[in-house]
C-alpha positions as a LaTeX table, in Angstrom:
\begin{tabular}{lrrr}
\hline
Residue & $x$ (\AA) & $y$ (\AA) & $z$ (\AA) \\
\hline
Unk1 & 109.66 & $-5.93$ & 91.72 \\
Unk2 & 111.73 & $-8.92$ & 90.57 \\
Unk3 & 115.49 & $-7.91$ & 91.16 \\
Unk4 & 116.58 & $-9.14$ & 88.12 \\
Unk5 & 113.49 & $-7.98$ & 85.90 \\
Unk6 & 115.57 & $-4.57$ & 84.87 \\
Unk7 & 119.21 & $-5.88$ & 84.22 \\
Unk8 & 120.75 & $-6.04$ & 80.47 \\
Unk9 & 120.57 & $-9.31$ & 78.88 \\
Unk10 & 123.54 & $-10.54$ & 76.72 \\
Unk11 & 122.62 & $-8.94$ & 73.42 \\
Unk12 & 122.72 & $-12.46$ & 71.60 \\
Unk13 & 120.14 & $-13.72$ & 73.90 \\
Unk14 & 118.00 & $-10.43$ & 72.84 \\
Unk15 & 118.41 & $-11.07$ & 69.39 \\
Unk16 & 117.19 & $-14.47$ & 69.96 \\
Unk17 & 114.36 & $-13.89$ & 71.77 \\
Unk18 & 115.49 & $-15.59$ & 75.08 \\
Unk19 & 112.90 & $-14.62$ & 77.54 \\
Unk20 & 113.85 & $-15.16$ & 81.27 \\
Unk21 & 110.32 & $-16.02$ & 83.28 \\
Unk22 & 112.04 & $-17.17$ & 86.63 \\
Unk23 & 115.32 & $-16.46$ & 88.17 \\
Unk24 & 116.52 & $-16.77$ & 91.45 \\
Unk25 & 119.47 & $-18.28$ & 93.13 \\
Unk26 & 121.01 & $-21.34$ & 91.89 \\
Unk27 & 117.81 & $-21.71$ & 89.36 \\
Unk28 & 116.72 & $-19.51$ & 86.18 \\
Unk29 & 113.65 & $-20.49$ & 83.53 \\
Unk30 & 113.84 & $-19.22$ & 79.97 \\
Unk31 & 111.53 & $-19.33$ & 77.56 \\
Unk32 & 112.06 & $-18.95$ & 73.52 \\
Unk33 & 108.93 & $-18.53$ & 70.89 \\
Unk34 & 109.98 & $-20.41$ & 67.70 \\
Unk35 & 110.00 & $-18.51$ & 64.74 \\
Unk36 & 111.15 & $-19.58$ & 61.25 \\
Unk37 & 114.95 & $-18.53$ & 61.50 \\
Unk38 & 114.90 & $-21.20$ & 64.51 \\
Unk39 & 114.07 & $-23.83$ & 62.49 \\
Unk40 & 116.34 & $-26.37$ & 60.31 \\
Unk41 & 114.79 & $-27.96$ & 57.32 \\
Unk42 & 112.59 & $-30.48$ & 58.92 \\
Unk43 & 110.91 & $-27.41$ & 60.46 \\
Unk44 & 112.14 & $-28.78$ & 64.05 \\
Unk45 & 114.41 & $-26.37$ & 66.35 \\
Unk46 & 117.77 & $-26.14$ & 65.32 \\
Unk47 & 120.51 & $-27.88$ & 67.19 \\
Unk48 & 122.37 & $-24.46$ & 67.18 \\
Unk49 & 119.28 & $-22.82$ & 68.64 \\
Unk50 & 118.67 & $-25.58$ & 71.59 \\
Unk51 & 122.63 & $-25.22$ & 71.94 \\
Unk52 & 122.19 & $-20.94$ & 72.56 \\
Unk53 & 119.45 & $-21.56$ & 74.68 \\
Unk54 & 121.22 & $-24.69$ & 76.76 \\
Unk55 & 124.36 & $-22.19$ & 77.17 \\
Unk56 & 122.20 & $-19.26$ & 78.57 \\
Unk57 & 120.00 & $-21.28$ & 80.70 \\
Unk58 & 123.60 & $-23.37$ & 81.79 \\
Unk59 & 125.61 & $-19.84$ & 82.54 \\
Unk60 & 123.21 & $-17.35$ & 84.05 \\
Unk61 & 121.98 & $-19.52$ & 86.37 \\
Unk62 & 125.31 & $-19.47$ & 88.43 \\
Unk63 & 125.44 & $-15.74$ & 87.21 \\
Unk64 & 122.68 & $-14.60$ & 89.80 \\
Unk65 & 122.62 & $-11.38$ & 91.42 \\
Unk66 & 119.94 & $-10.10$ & 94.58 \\
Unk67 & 121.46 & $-6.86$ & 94.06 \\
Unk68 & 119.20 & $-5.02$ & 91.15 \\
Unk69 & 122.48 & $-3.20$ & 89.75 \\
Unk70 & 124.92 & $-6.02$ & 89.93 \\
Unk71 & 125.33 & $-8.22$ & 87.01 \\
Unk72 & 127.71 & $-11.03$ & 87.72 \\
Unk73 & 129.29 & $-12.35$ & 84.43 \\
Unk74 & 130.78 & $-15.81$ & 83.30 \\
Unk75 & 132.22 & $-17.59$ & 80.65 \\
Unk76 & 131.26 & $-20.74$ & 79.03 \\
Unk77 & 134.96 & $-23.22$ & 79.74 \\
Unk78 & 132.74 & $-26.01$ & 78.79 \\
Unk79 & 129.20 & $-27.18$ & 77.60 \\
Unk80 & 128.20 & $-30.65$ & 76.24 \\
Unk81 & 124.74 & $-31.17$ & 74.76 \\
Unk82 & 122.15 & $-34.55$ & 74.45 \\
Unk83 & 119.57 & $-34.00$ & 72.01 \\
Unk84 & 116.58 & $-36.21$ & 73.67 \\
Unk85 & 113.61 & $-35.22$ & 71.32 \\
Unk86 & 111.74 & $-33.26$ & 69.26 \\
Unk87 & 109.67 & $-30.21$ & 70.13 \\
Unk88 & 105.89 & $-30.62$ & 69.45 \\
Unk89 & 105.01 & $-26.99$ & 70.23 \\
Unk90 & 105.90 & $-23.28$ & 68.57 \\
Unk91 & 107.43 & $-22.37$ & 72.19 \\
Unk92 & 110.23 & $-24.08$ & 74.48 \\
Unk93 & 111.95 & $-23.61$ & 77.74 \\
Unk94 & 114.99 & $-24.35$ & 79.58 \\
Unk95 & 115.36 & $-24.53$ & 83.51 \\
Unk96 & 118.61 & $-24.02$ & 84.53 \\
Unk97 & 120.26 & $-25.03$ & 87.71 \\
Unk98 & 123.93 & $-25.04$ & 89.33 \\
Unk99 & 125.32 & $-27.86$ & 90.40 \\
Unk100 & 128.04 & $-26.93$ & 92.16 \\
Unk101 & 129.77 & $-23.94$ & 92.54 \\
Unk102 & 133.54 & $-22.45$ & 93.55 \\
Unk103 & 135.00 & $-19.03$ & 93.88 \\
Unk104 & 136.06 & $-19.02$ & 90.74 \\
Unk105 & 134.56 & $-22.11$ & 88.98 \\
Unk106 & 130.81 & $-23.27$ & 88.52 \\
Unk107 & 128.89 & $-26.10$ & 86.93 \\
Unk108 & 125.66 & $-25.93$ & 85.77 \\
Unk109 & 123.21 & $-28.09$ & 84.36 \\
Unk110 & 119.54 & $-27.84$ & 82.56 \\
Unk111 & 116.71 & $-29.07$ & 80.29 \\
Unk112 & 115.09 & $-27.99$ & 77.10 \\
Unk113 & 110.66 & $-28.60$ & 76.85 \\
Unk114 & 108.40 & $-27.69$ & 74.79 \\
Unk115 & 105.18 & $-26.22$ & 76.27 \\
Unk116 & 103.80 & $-30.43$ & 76.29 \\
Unk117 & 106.51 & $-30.94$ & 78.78 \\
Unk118 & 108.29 & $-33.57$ & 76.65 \\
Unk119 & 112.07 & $-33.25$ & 77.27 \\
Unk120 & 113.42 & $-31.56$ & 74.22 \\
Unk121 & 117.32 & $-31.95$ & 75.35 \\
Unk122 & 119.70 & $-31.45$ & 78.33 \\
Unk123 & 122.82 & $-29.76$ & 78.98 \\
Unk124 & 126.02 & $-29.48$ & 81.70 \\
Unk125 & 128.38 & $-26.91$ & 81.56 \\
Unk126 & 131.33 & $-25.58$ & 83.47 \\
Unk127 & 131.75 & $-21.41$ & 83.78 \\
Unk128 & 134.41 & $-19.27$ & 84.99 \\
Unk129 & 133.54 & $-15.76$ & 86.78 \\
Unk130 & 134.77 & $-13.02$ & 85.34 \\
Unk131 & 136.31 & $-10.29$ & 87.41 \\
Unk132 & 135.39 & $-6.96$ & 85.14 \\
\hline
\end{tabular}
């Protein structure tokens, strides 16, 4: 069994639909079916929508846990965003990776596909562990 496969997801990314399909240490894959309330007007994936996503992918990454009942939490200190494309599929993905990590502090870094593999956007973000 995947260690991770039981823990509880941040309730946003639930309500999303943020789907995590890999996750290990250091590296996490997400994956996100498009539905209307996703899209903005052009019927293309909301900035806001690739932002959530970029943020999850960004933060749990470095939030990694072997242990099945730990669930090591962060918070997002800061997260800048390049929109690179435009998805040509009703499903995307984000792979997540840290670049470099403290006690306290980590960066993390990832990209946003569709299911065509064309590069949607990319991400880099800075966290903070949080003791609770």
């Amino acid at each position: 069994m995947k260690p991770w496969a039981n823990k509880e997801m941040p309730p946003f990314n639930d309500h999303l639909g943020f789907v995590i399909e890999e996750w290990r240490e250091n590296h996490i894959k997400i994956s996100a079916e498009l539905k209307p309330e996703h899209l903005n007007r052009s019927g293309i994936p909301h900035g806001g929508f690739i932002s959530a996503l970029l943020d999850a992918a960004t933060a749990l990454t470095g939030a990694y846990s072997d242990d099945p009942h730990d669930y090591r939490k962060a918070l997002t200190l800061s997260l800048n965003i390049n929109y690179l494309g435009q998805a040509q599929s009703n499903k995307i993905y984000a792979i997540g990776r840290v670049t470099a990590s403290g006690r306290n502090i980590y960066y993390g870094a990832a990209d946003v596909y569709d299911t065509f593999d064309n590069i949607i956007a990319s991400g880099q973000g800075v966290f903070r562990y949080r003791k609770e």
